[in-house]
C-alpha positions as CSV (number, residue, x, y, z in Angstrom):
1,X,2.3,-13.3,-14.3
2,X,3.2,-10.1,-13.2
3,X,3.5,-8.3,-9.7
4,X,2.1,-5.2,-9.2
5,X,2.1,-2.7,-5.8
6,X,-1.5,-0.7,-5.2
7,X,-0.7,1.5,-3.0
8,X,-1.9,5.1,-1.2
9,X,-0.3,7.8,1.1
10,X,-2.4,8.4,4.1
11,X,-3.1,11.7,3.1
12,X,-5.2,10.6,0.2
13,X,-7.5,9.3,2.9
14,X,-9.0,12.3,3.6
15,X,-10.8,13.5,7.2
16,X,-13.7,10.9,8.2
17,X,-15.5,10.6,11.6
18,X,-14.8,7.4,13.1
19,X,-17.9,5.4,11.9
20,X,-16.5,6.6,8.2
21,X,-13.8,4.2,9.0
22,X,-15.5,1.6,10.7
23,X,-18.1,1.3,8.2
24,X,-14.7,1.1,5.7
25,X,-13.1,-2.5,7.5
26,X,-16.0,-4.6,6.0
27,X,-15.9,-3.7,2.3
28,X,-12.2,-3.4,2.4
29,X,-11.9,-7.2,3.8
30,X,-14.3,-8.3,1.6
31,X,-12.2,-7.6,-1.3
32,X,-9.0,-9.3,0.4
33,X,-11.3,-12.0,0.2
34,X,-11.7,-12.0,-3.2
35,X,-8.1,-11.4,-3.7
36,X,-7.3,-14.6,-1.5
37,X,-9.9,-16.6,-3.3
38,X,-9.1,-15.6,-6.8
39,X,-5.1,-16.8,-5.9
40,X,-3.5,-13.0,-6.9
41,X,-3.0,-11.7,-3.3
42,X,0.8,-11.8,-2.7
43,X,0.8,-9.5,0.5
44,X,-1.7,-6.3,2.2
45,X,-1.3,-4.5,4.9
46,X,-1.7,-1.3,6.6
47,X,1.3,0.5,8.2
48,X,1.6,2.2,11.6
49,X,0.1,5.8,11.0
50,X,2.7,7.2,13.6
51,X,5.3,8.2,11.3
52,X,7.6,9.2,14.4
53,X,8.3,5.7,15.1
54,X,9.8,4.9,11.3
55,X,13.7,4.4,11.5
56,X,16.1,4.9,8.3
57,X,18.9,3.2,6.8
58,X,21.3,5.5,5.2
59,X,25.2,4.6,3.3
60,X,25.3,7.5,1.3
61,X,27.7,9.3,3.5
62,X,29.6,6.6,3.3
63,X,29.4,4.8,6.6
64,X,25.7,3.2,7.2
65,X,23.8,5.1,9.8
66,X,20.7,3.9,11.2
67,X,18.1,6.5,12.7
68,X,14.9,7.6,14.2
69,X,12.4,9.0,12.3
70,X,11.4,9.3,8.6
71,X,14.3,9.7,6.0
72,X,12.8,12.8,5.1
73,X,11.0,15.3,6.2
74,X,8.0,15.3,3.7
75,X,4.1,16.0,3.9
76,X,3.0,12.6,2.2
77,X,3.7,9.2,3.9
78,X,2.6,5.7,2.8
79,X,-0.4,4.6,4.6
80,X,-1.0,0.9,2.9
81,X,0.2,-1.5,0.4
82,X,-1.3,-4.4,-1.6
83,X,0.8,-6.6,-4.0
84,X,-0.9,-8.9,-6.4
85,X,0.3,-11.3,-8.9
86,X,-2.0,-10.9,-12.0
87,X,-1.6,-12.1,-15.7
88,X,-1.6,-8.3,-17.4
89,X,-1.8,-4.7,-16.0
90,X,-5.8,-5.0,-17.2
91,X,-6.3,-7.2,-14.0
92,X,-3.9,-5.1,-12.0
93,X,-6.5,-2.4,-12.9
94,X,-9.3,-4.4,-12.0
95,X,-8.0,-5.0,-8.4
96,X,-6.8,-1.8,-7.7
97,X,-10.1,-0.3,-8.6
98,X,-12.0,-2.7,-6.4
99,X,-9.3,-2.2,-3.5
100,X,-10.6,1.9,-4.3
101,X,-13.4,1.0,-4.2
102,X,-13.6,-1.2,-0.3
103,X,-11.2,1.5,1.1
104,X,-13.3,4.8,-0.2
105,X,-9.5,6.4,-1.0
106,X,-7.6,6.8,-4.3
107,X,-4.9,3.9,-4.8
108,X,-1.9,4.4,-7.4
109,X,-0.5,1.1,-8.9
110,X,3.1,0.6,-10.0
111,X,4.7,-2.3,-11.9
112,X,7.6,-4.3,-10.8
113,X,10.5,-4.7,-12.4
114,X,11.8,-8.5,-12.0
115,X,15.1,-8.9,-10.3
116,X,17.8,-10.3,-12.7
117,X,18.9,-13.7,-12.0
């Protein structure tokens, strides 16, 4: 089995009226449903659209230092996140797809590399 993060940037979502995104929660849960049932989901979730209220962790100056706000400053943030644990990178495909599919947004899908022991 393999591990694999689906993922979008909240700008990929594009401009919706409100009932866009309501009508969205239904087909969206339906497939972390199916993701539940079918024993791949590992984690999903949403994150906090206020990018203001991100902190960062930096040691490349040399001395750690924590603060407010996004790392840098960029147009594209991460909106959402699924990982699954799926035999081969044709399921991986499959699920992403169908996760496109409930949300009504584009989803990319990266590989992870195992830690070594």
């Amino acid at each position: 089995m393999a591990q694999y993060l689906i993922y979008f940037n909240q700008q990929w979502v594009g401009d919706h009226p409100e009932e866009w995104f309501l009508g969205r929660v239904e087909p969206s849960m339906a497939v972390i449903r199916e993701m539940k049932e079918a024993g791949v989901l590992v984690f999903a979730g949403g994150l906090e659209e206020e990018v203001a209220e991100a902190f960062s962790a930096d040691p490349t100056g040399g001395t750690l230092e924590i603060t407010d706000g996004p790392y840098v400053e960029t147009t594209e943030f991460l909106g959402g996140l699924t990982i699954v644990d799926v035999p081969d990178e044709g399921a991986a495909r499959t699920w992403a797809g169908r996760i496109a599919e409930g949300c009504g947004w584009p989803m990319e899908v990266r590989r992870f590399k195992p830690v070594p022991s």
